[in-house]
N, C-alpha and C positions, 0 to 999 in steps of 0.2 A: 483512431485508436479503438481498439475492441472494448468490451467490456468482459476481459476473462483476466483471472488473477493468475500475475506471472508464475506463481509459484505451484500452485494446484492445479491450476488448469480448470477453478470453476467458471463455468458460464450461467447465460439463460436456460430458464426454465418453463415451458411451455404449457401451459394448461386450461383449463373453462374457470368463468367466473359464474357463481351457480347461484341463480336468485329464486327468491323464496318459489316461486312458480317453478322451478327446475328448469328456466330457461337457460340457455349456456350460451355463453359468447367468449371468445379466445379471448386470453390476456397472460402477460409474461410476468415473472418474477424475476428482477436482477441483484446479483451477489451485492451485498454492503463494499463497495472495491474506496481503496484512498490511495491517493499519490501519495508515496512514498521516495525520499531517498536513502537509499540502501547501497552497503557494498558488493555490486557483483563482478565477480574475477579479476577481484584487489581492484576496482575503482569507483568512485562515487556514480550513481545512476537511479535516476528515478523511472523508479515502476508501478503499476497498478499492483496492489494485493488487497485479498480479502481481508477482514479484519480476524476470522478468526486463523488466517495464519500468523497476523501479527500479535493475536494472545498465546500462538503456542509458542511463539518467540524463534521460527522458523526462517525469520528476518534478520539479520543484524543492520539496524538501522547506522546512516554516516553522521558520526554527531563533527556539525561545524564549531570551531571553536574560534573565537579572537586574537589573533599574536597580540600579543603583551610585549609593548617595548622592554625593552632591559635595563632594570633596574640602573642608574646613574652610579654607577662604582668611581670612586679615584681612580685617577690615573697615577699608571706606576710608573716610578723613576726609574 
């Protein structure tokens, strides 16, 4: 699985690590990404997104809930 957010399409970032001498050596920077389950095209699916798609709330996340038995009613005559 990649490291790019379903929803942006952000990936790596390629650039120098630049020490005090101005020596340079390659080093990457990768997106903050979290698994997520999320509704995509009405179904539950976990995806990779960045976080700051999920602060613009460009997510709807799938909330799991518990079935709750039904309550014990009398039975009717």
């Amino acid at each position: 699985m990649s490291r790019i957010c379903a929803v942006c399409s952000k990936g790596l970032l390629r650039g120098h690590r630049v020490s005090h001498a101005h020596n340079l050596s390659k080093r990457t920077w990768q997106p903050n990404l979290q698994r997520v389950r999320a509704i995509v095209d009405g179904r539950p699916q976990r995806i990779r997104v960045c976080t700051r798609c999920l602060k613009k709330g460009l997510v709807t996340k799938n909330v799991r809930r518990k079935v709750r038995p039904e309550t014990a009613a009398p039975p009717s005559s």
